[in-house]
C-alpha positions as CSV (number, residue, x, y, z in Angstrom):
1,X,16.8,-70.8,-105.3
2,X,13.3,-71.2,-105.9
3,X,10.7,-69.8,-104.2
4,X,8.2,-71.8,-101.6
5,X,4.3,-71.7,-102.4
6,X,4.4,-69.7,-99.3
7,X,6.6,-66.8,-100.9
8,X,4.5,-67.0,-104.0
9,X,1.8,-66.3,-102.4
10,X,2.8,-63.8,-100.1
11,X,4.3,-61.7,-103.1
12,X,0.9,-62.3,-104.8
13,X,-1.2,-60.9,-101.6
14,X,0.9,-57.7,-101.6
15,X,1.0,-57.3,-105.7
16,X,-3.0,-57.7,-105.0
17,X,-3.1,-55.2,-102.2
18,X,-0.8,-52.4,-104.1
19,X,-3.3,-53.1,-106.9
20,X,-6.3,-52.3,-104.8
21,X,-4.5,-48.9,-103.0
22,X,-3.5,-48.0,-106.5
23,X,-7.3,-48.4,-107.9
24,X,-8.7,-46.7,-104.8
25,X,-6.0,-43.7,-105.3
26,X,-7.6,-43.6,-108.9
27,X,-11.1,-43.5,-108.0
28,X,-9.9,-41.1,-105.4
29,X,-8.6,-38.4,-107.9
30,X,-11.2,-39.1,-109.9
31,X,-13.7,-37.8,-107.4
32,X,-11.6,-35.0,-107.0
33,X,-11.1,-34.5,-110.7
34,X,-15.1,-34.7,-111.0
35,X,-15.4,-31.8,-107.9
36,X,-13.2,-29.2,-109.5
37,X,-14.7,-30.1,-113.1
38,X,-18.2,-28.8,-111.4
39,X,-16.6,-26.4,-109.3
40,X,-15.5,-24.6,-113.0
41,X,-18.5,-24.9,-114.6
42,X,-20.3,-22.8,-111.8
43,X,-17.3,-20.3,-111.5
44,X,-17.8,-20.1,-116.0
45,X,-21.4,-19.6,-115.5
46,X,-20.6,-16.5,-113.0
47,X,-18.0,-14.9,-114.8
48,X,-20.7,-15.2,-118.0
49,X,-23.7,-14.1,-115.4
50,X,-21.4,-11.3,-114.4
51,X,-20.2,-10.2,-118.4
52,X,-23.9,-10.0,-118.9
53,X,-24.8,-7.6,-116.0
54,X,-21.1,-5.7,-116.9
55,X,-22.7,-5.1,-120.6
56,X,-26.3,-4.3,-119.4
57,X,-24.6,-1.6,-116.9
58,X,-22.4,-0.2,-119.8
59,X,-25.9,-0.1,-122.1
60,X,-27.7,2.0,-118.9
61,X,-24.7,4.3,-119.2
62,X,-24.7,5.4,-122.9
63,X,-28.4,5.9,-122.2
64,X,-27.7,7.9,-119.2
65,X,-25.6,9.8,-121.0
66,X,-27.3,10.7,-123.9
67,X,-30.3,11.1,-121.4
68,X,-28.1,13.9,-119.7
69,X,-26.6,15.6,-123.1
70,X,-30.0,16.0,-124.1
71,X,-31.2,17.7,-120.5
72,X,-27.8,20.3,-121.0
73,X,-29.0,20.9,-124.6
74,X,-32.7,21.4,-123.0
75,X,-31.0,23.7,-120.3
76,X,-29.1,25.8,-122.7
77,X,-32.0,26.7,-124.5
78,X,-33.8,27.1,-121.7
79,X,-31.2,29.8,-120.2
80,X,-30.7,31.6,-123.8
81,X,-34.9,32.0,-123.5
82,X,-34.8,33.4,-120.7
83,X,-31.4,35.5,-121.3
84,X,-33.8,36.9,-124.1
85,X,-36.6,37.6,-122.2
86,X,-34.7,39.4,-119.4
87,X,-32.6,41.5,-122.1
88,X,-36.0,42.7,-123.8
């Protein structure tokens, strides 16, 4: 059986109107897809702004820590002075 104009061009309206839901579902994820593409590039540039403060911290350590060796090593010679000035 062949079908009417009418039938034609009802199946036509509703091809056309899956057509538009299924572009507007695209642009949809798209917009989404854009968000979370932003939303990683600022959660990439905190982890990075965090590495860099990690590192700086770890650099104020070793210094600390030298910083301190050195005051023991003062201390120490400090005590054996004055171990030898109390023995005398």
């Amino acid at each position: 059986m062949a079908a009417t104009l009418s039938e034609l061009t009802l199946r036509a309206r509703a091809l056309e109107a899956r057509a538009t839901a299924g572009e507007q579902a695209l642009d949809e994820q798209g917009d989404v897809l854009s968000e979370l593409a932003a939303l990683t590039r600022k959660a990439l540039d905190g982890i990075d702004r965090i590495e860099e403060r990690t590192e700086k911290i770890e650099e104020d350590l070793v210094e600390l820590r030298l910083g301190q060796a050195r005051l023991e090593e003062g201390m120490a010679l400090v005590l054996a002075r004055l171990d030898q000035l109390t023995s005398k």
